[in-house]
PDB file of N, CA, C and O in Angstrom:
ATOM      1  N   UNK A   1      -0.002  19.304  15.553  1.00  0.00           N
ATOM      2  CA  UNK A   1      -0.770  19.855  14.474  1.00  0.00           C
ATOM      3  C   UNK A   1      -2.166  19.246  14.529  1.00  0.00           C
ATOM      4  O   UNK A   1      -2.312  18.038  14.715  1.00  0.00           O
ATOM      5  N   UNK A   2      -3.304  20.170  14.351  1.00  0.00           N
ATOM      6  CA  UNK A   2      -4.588  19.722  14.430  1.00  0.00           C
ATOM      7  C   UNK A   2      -4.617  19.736  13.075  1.00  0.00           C
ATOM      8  O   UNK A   2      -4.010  20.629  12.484  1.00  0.00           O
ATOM      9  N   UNK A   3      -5.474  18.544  12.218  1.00  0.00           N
ATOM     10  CA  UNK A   3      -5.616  18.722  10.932  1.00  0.00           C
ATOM     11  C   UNK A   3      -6.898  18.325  10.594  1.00  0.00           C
ATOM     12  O   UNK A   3      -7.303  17.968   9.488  1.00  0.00           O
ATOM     13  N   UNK A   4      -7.682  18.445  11.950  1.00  0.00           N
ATOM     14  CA  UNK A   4      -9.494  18.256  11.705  1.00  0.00           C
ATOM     15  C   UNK A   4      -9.919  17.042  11.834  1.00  0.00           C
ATOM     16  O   UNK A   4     -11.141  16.898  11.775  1.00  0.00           O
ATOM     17  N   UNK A   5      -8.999  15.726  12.062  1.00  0.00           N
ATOM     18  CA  UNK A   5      -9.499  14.495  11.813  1.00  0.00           C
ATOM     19  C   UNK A   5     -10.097  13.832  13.376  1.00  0.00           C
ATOM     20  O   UNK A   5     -10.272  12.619  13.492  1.00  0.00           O
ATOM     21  N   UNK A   6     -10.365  14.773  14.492  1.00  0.00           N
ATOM     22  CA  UNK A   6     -10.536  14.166  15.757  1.00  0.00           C
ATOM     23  C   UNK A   6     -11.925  13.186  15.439  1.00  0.00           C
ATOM     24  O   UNK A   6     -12.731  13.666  14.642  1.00  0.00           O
ATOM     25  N   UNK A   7     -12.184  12.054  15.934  1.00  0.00           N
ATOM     26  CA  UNK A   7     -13.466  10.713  15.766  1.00  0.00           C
ATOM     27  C   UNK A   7     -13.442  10.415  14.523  1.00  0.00           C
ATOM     28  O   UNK A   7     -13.906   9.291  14.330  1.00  0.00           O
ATOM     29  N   UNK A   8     -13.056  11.005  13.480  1.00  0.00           N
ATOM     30  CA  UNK A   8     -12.538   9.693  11.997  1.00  0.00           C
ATOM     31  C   UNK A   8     -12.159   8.496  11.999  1.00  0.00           C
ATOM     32  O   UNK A   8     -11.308   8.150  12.818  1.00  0.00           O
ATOM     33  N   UNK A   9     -12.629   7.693  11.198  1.00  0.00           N
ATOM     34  CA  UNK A   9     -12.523   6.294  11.378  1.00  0.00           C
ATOM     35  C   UNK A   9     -11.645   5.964  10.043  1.00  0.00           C
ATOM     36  O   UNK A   9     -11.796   6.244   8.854  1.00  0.00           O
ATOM     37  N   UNK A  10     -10.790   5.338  10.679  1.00  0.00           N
ATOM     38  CA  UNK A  10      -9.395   5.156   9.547  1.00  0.00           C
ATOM     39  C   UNK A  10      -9.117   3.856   9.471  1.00  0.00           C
ATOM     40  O   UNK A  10      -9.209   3.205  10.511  1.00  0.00           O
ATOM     41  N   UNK A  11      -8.687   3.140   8.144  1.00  0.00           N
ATOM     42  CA  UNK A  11      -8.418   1.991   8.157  1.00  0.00           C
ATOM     43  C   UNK A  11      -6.950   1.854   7.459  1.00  0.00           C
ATOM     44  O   UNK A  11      -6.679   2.353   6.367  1.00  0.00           O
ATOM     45  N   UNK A  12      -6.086   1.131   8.224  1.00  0.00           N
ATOM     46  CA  UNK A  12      -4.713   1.032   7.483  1.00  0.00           C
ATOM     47  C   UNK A  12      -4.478  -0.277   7.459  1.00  0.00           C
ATOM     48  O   UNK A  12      -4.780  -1.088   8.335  1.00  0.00           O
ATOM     49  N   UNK A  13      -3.851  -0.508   6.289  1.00  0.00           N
ATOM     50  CA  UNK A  13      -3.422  -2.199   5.959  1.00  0.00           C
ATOM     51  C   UNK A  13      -2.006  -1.677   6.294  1.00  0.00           C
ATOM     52  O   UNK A  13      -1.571  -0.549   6.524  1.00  0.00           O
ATOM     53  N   UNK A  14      -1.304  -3.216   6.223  1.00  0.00           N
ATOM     54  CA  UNK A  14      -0.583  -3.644   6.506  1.00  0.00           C
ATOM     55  C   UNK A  14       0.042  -2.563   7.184  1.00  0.00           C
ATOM     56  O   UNK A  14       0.734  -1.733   6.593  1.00  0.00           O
ATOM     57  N   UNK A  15      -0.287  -2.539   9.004  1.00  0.00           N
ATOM     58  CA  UNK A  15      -0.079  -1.796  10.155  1.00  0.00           C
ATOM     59  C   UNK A  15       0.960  -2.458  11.181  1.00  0.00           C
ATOM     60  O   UNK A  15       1.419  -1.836  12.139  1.00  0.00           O
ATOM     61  N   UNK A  16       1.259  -3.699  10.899  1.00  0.00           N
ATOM     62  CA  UNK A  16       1.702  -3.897  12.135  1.00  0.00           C
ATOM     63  C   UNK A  16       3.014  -3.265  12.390  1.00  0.00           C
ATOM     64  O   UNK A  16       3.395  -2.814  13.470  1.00  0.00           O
ATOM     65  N   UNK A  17       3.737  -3.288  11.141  1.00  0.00           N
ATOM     66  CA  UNK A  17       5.120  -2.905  11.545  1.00  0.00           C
ATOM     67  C   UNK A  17       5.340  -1.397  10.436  1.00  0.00           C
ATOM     68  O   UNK A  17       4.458  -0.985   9.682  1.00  0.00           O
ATOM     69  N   UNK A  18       6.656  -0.800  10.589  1.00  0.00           N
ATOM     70  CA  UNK A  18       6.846   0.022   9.623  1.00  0.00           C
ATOM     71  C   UNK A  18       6.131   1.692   9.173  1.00  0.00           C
ATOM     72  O   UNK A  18       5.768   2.683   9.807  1.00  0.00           O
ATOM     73  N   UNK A  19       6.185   1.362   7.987  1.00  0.00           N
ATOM     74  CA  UNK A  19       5.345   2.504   7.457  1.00  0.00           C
ATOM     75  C   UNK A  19       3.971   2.725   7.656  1.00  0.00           C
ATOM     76  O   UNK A  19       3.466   3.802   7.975  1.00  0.00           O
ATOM     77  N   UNK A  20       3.207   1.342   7.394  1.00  0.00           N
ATOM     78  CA  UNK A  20       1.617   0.991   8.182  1.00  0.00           C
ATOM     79  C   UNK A  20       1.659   1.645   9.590  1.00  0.00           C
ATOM     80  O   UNK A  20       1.049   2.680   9.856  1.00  0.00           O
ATOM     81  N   UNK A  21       2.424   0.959  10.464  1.00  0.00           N
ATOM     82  CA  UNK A  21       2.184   1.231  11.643  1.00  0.00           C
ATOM     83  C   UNK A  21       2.601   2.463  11.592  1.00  0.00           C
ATOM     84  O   UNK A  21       1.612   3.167  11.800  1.00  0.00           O
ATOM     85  N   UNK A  22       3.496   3.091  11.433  1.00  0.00           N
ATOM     86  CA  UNK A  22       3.729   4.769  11.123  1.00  0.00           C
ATOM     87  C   UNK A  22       2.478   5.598  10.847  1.00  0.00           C
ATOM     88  O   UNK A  22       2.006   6.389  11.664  1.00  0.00           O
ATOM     89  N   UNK A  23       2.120   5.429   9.984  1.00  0.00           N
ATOM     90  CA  UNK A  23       0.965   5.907   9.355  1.00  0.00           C
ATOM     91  C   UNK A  23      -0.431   5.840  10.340  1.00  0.00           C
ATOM     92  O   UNK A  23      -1.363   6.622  10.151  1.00  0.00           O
ATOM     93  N   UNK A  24      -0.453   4.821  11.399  1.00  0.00           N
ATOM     94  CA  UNK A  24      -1.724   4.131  11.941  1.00  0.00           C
ATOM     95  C   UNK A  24      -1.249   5.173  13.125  1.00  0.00           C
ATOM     96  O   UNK A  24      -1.896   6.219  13.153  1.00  0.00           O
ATOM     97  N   UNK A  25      -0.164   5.022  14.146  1.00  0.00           N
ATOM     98  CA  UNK A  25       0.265   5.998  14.890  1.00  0.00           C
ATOM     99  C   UNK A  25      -0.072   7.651  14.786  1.00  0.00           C
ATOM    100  O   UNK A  25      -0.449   8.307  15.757  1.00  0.00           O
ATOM    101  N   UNK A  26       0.069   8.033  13.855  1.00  0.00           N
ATOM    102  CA  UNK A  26       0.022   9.319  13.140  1.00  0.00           C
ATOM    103  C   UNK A  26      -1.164   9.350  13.246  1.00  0.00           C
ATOM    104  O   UNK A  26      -1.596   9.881  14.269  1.00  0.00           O
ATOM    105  N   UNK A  27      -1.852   8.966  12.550  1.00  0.00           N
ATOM    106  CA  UNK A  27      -3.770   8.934  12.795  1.00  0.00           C
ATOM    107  C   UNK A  27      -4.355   9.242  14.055  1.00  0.00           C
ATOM    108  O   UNK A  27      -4.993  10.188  14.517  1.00  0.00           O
ATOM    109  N   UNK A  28      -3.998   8.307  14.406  1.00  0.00           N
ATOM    110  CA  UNK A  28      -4.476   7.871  16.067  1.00  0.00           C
ATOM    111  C   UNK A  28      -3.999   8.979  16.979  1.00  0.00           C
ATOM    112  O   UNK A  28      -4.605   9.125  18.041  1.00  0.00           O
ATOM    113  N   UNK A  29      -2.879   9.859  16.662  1.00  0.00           N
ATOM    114  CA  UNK A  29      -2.495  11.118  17.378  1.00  0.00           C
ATOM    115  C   UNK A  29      -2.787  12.339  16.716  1.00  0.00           C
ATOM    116  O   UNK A  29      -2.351  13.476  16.890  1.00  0.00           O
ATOM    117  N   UNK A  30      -3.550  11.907  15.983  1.00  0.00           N
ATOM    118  CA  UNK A  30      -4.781  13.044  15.238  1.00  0.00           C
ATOM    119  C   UNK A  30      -5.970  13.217  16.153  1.00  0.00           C
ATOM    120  O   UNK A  30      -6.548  14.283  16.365  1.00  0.00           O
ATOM    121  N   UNK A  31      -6.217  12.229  16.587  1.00  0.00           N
ATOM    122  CA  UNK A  31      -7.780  11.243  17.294  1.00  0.00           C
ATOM    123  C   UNK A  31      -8.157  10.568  16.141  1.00  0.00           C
ATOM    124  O   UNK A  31      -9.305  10.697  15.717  1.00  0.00           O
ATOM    125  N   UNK A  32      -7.485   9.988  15.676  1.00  0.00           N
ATOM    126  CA  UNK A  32      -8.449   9.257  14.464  1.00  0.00           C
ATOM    127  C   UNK A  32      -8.852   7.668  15.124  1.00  0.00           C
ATOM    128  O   UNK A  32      -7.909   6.955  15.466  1.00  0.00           O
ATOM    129  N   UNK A  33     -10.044   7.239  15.257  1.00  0.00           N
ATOM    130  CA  UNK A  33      -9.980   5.730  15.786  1.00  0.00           C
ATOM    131  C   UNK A  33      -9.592   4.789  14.427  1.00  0.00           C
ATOM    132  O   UNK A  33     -10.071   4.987  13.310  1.00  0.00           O
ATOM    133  N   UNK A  34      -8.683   3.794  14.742  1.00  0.00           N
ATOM    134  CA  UNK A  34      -8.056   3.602  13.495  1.00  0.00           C
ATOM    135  C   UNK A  34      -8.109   1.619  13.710  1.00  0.00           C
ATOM    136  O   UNK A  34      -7.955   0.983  14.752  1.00  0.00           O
ATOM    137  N   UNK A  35      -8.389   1.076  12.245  1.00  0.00           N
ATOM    138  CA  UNK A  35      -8.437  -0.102  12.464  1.00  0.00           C
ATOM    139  C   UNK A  35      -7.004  -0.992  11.426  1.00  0.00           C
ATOM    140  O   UNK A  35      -6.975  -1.179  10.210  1.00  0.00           O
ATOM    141  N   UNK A  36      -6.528  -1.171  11.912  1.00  0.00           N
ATOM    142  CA  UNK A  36      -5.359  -2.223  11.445  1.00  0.00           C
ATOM    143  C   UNK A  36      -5.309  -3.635  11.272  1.00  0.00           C
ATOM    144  O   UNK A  36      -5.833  -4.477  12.002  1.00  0.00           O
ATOM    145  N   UNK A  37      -4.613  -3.828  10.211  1.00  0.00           N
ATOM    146  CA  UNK A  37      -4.723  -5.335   9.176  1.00  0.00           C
ATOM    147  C   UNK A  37      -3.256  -5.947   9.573  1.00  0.00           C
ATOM    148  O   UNK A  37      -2.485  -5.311  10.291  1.00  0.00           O
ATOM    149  N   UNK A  38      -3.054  -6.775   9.233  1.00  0.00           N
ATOM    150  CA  UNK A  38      -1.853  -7.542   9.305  1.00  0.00           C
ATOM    151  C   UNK A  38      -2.203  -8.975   8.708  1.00  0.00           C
ATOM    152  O   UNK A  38      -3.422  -9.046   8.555  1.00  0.00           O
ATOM    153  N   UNK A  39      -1.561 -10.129   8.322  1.00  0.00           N
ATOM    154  CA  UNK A  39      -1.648 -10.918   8.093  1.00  0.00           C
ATOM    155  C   UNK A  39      -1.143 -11.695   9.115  1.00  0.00           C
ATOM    156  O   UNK A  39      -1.172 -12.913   8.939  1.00  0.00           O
ATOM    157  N   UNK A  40      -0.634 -11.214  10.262  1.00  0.00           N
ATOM    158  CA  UNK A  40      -0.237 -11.925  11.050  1.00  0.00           C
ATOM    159  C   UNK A  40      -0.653 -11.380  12.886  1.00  0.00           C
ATOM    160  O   UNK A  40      -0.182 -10.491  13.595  1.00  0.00           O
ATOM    161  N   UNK A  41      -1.689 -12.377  13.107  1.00  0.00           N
ATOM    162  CA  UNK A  41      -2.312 -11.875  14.361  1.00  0.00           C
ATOM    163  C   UNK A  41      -1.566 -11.539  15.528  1.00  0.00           C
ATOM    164  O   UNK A  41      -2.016 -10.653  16.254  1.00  0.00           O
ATOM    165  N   UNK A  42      -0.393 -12.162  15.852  1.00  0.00           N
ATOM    166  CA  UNK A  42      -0.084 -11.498  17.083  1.00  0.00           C
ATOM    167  C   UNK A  42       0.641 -10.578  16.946  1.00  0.00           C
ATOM    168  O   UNK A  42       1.182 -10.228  17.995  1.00  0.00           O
ATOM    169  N   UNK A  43       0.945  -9.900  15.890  1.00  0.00           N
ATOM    170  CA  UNK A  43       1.170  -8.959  15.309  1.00  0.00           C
ATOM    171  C   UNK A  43       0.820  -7.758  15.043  1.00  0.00           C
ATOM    172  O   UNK A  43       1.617  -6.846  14.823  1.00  0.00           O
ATOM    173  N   UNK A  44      -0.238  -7.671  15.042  1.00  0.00           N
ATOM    174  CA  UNK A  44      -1.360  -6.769  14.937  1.00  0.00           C
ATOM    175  C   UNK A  44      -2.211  -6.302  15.983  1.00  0.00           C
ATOM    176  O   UNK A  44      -2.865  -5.273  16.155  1.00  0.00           O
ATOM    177  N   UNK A  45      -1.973  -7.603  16.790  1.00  0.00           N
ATOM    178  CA  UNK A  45      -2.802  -7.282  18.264  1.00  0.00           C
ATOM    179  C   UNK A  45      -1.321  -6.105  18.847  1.00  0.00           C
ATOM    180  O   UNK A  45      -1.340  -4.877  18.935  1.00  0.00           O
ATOM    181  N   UNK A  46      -0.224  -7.032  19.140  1.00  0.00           N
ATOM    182  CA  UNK A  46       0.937  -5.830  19.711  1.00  0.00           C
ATOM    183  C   UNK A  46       0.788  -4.729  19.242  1.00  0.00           C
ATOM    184  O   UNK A  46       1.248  -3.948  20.075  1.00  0.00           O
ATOM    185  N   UNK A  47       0.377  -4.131  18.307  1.00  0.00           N
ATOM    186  CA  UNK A  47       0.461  -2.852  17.616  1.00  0.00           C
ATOM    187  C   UNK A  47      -0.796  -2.200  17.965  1.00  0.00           C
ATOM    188  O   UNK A  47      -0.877  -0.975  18.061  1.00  0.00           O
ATOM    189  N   UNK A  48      -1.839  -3.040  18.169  1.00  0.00           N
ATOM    190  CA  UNK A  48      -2.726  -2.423  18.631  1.00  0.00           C
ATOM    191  C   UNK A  48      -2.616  -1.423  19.611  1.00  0.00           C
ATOM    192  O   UNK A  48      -2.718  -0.198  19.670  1.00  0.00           O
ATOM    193  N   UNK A  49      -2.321  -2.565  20.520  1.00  0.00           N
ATOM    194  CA  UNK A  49      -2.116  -2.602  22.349  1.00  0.00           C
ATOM    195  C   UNK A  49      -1.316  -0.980  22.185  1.00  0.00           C
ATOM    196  O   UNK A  49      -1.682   0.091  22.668  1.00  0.00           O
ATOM    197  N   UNK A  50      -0.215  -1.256  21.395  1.00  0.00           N
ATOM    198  CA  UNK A  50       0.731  -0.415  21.895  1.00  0.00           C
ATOM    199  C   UNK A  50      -0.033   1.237  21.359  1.00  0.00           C
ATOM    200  O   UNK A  50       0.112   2.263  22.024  1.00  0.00           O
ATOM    201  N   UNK A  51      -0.722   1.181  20.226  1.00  0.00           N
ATOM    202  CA  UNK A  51      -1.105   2.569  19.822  1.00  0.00           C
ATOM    203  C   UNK A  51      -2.139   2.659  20.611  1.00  0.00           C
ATOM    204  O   UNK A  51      -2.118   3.749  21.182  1.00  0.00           O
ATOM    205  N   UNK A  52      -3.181   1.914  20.956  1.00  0.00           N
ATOM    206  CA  UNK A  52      -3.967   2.350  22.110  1.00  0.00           C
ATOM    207  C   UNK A  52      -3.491   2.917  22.982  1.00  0.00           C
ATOM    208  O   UNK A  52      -3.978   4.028  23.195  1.00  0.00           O
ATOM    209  N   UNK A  53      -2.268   2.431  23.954  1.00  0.00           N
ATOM    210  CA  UNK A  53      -1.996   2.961  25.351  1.00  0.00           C
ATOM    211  C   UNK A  53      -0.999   4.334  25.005  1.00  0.00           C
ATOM    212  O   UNK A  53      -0.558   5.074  25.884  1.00  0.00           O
ATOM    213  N   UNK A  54      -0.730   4.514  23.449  1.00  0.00           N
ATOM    214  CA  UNK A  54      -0.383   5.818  23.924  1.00  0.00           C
ATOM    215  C   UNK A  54      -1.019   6.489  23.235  1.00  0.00           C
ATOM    216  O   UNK A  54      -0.397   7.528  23.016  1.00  0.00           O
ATOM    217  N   UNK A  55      -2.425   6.460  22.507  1.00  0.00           N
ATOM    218  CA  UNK A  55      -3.121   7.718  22.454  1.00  0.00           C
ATOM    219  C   UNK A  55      -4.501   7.203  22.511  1.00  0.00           C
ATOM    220  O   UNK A  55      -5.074   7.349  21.431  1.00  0.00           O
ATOM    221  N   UNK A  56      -5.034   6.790  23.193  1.00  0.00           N
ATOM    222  CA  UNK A  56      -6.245   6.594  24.061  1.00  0.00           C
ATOM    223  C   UNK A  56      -7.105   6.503  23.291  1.00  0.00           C
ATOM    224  O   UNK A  56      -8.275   6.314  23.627  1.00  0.00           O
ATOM    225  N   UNK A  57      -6.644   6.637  21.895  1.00  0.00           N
ATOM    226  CA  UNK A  57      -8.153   5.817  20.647  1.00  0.00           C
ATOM    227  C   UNK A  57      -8.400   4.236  20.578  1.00  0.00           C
ATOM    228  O   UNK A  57      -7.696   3.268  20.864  1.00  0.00           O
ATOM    229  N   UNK A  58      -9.923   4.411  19.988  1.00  0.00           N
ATOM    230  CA  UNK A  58     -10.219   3.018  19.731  1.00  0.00           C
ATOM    231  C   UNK A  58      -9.121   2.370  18.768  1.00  0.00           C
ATOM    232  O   UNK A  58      -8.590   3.244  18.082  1.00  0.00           O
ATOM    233  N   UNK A  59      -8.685   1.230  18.549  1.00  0.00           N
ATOM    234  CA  UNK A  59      -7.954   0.737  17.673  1.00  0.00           C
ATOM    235  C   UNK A  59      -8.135  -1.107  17.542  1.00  0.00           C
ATOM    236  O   UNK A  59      -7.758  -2.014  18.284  1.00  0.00           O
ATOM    237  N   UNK A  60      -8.991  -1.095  16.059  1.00  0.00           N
ATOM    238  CA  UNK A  60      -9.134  -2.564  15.805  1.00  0.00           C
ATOM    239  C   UNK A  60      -8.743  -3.244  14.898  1.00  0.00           C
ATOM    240  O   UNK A  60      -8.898  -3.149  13.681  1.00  0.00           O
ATOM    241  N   UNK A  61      -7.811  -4.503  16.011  1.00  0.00           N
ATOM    242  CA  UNK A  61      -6.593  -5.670  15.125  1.00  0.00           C
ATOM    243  C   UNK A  61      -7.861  -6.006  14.071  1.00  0.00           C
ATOM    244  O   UNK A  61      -9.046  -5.800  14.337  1.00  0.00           O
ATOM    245  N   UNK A  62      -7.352  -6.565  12.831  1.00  0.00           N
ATOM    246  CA  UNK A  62      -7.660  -7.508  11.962  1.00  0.00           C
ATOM    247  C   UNK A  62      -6.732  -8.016  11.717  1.00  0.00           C
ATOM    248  O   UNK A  62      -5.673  -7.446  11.454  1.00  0.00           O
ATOM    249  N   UNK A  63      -7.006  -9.767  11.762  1.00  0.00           N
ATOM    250  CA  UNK A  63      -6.436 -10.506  10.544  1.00  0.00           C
ATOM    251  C   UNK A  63      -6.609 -11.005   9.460  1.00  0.00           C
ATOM    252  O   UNK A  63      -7.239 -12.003   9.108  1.00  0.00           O
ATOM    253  N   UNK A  64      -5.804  -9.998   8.728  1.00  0.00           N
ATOM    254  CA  UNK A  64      -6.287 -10.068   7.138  1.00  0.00           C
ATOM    255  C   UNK A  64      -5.001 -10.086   5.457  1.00  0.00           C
ATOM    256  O   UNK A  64      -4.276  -9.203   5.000  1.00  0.00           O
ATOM    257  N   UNK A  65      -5.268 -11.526   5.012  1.00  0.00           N
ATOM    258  CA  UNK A  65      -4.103 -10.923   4.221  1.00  0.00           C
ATOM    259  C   UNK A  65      -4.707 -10.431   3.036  1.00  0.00           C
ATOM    260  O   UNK A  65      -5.042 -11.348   2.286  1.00  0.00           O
ATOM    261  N   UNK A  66      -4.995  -9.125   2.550  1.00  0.00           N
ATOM    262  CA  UNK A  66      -5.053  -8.191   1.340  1.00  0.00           C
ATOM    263  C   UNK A  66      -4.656  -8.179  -0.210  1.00  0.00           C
ATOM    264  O   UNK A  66      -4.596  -7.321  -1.091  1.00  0.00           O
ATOM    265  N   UNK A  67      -4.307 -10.182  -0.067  1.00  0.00           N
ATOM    266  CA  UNK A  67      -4.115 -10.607  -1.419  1.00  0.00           C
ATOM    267  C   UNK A  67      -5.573 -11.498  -1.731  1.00  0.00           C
ATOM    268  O   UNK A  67      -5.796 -12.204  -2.715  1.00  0.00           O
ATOM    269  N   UNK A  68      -6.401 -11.248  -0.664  1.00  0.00           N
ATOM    270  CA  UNK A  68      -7.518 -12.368  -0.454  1.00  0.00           C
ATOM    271  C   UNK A  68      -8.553 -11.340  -0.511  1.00  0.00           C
ATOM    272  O   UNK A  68      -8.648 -10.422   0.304  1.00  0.00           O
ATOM    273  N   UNK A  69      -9.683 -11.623  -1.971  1.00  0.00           N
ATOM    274  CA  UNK A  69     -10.760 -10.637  -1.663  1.00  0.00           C
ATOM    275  C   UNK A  69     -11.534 -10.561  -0.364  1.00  0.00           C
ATOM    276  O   UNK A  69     -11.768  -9.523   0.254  1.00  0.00           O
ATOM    277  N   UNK A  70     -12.013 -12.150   0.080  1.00  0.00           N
ATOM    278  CA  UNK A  70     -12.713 -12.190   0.985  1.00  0.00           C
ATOM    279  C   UNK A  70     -12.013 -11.477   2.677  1.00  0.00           C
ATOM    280  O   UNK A  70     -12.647 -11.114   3.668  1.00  0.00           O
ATOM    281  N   UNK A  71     -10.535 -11.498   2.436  1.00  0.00           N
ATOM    282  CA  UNK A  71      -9.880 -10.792   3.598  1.00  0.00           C
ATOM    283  C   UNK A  71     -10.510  -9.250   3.584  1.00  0.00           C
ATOM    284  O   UNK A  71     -10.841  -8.540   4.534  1.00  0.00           O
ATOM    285  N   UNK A  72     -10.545  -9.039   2.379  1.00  0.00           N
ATOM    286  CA  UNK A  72     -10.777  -7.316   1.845  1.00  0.00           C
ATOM    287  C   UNK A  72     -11.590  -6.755   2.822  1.00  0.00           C
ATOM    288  O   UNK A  72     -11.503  -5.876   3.679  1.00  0.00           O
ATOM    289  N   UNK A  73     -12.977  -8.104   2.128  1.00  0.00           N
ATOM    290  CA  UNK A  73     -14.102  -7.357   2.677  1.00  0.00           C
ATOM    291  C   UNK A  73     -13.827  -7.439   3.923  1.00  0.00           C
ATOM    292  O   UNK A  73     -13.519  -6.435   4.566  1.00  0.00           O
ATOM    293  N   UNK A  74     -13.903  -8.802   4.528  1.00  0.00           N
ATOM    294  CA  UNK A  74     -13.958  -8.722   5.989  1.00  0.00           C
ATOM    295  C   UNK A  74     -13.115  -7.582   7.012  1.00  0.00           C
ATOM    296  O   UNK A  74     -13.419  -7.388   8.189  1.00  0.00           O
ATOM    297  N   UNK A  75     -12.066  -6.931   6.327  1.00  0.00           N
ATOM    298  CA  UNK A  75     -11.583  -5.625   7.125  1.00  0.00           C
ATOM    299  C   UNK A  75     -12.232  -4.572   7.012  1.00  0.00           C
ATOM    300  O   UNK A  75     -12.490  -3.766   7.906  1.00  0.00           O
ATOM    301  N   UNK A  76     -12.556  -4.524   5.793  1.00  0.00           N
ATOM    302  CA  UNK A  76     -13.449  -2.973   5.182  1.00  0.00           C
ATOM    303  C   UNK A  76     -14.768  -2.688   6.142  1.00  0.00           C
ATOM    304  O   UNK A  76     -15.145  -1.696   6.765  1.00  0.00           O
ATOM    305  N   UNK A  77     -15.342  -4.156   5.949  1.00  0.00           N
ATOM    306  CA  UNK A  77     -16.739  -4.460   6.629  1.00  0.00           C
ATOM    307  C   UNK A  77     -16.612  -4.266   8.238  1.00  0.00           C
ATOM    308  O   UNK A  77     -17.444  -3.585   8.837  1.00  0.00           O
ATOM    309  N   UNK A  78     -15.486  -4.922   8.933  1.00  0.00           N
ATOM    310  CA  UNK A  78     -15.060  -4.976  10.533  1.00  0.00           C
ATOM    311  C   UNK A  78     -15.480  -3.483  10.460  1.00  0.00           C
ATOM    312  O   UNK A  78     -16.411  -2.918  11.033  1.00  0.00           O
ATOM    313  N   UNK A  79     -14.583  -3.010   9.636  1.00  0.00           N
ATOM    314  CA  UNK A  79     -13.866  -1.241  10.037  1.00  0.00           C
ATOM    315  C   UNK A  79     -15.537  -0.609  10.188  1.00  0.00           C
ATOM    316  O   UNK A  79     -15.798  -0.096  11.276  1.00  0.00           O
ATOM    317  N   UNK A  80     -16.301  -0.630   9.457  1.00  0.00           N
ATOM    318  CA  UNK A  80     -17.304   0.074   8.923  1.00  0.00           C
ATOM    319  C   UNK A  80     -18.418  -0.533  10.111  1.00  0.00           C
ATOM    320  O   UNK A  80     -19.291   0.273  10.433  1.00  0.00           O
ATOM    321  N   UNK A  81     -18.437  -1.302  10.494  1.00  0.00           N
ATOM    322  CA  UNK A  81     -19.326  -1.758  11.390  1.00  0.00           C
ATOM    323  C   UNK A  81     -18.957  -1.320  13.045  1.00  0.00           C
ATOM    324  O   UNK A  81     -19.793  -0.747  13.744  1.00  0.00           O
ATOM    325  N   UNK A  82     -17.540  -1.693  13.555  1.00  0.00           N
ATOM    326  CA  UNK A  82     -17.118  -0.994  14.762  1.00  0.00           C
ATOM    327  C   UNK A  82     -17.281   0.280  14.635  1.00  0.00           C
ATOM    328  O   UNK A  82     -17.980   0.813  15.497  1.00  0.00           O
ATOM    329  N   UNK A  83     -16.842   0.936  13.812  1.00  0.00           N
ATOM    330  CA  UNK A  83     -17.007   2.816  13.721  1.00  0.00           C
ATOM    331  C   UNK A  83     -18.040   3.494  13.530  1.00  0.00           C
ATOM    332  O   UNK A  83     -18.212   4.689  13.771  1.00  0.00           O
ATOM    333  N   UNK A  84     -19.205   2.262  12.812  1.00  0.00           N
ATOM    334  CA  UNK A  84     -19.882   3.106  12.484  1.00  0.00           C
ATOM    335  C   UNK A  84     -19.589   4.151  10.974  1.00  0.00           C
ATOM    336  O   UNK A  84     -20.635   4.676  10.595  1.00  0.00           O
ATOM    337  N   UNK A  85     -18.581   4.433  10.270  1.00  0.00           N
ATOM    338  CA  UNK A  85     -18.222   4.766   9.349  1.00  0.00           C
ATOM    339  C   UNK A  85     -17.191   4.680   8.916  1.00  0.00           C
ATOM    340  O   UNK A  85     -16.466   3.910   9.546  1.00  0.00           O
ATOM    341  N   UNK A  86     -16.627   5.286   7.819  1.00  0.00           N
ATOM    342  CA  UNK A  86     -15.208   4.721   7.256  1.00  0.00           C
ATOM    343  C   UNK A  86     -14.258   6.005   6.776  1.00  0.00           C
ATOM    344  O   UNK A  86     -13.741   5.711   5.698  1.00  0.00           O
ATOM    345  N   UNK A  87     -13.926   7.118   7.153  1.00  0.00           N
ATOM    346  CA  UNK A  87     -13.612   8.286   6.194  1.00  0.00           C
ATOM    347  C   UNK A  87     -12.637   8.349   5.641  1.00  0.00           C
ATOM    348  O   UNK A  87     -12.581   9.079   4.651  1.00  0.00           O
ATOM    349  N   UNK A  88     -11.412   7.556   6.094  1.00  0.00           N
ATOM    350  CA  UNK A  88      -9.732   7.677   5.780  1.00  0.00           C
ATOM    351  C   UNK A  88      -9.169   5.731   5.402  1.00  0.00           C
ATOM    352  O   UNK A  88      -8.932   4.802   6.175  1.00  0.00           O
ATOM    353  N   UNK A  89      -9.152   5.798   4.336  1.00  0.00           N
ATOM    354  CA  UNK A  89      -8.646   4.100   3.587  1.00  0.00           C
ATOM    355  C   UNK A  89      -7.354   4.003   3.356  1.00  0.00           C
ATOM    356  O   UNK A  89      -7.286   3.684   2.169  1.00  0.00           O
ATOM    357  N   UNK A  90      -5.948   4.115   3.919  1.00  0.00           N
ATOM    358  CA  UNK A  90      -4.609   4.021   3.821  1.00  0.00           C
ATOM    359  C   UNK A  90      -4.195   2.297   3.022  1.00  0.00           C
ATOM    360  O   UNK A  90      -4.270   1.314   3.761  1.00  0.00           O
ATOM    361  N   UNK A  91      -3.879   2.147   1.877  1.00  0.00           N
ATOM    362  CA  UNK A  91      -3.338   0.812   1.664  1.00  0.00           C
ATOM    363  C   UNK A  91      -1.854   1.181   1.500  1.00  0.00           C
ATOM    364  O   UNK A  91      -1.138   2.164   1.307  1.00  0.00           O
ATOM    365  N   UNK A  92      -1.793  -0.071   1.674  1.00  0.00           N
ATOM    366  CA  UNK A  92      -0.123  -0.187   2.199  1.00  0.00           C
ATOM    367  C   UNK A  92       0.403  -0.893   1.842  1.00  0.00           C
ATOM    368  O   UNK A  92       1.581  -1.017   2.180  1.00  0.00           O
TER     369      UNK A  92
END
C-alpha cells in the first residue's frame, strides 16, 4: 500500500522492540526515513541495523529515556536536524 509518505521524516519512541519497532518498520516500508529512541543503546542500534537492511531508509538510533525532558529534546532536535524536518511524531 502506497499511502504518500515516501522521504517523510518520522520519529518513533520507544522502537526498539515491539509495537515501537512495529510501527518504525511499517514507516520505513512506506519510505519513511525514520528515527528511533530507546533507552537502551544497544538496543536501538540492533533495530536500527536491522530496519535499515531491509528497507534501505535512513534510520537514526537515539538514546533516549522519554521520562527525561532533556532526553525529549535531544531526540526531537537529533530527528529534526538529520532530516532536515519532522512530519510523523509516533509516542509510544
Amino acid at each position: 500500500m502506497d499511502l504518500g509518505l515516501k522521504e517523510a521524516a518520522a520519529a518513533v519512541a520507544g522502537a526498539s522492540t515491539g509495537l515501537g519497532k512495529a510501527v518504525a518498520l511499517g514507516l520505513a516500508r512506506e519510505g519513511c526515513n525514520i528515527a528511533i529512541c530507546s533507552r537502551y543503546d544497544e538496543n536501538v542500534r540492533k533495530t536500527a541495523d536491522e530496519i535499515e537492511k531491509e528497507t534501505g531508509v535512513t534510520v537514526l538510533p537515539v538514546k533516549a529515556d522519554l521520562t527525561s525532558k532533556d532526553d525529549i529534546n535531544y531526540f526531537i532536535s537529533s530527528t529534526a536536524e538529520k532530516f532536515g524536518k519532522l512530519n510523523i511524531l509516533y509516542t509510544n
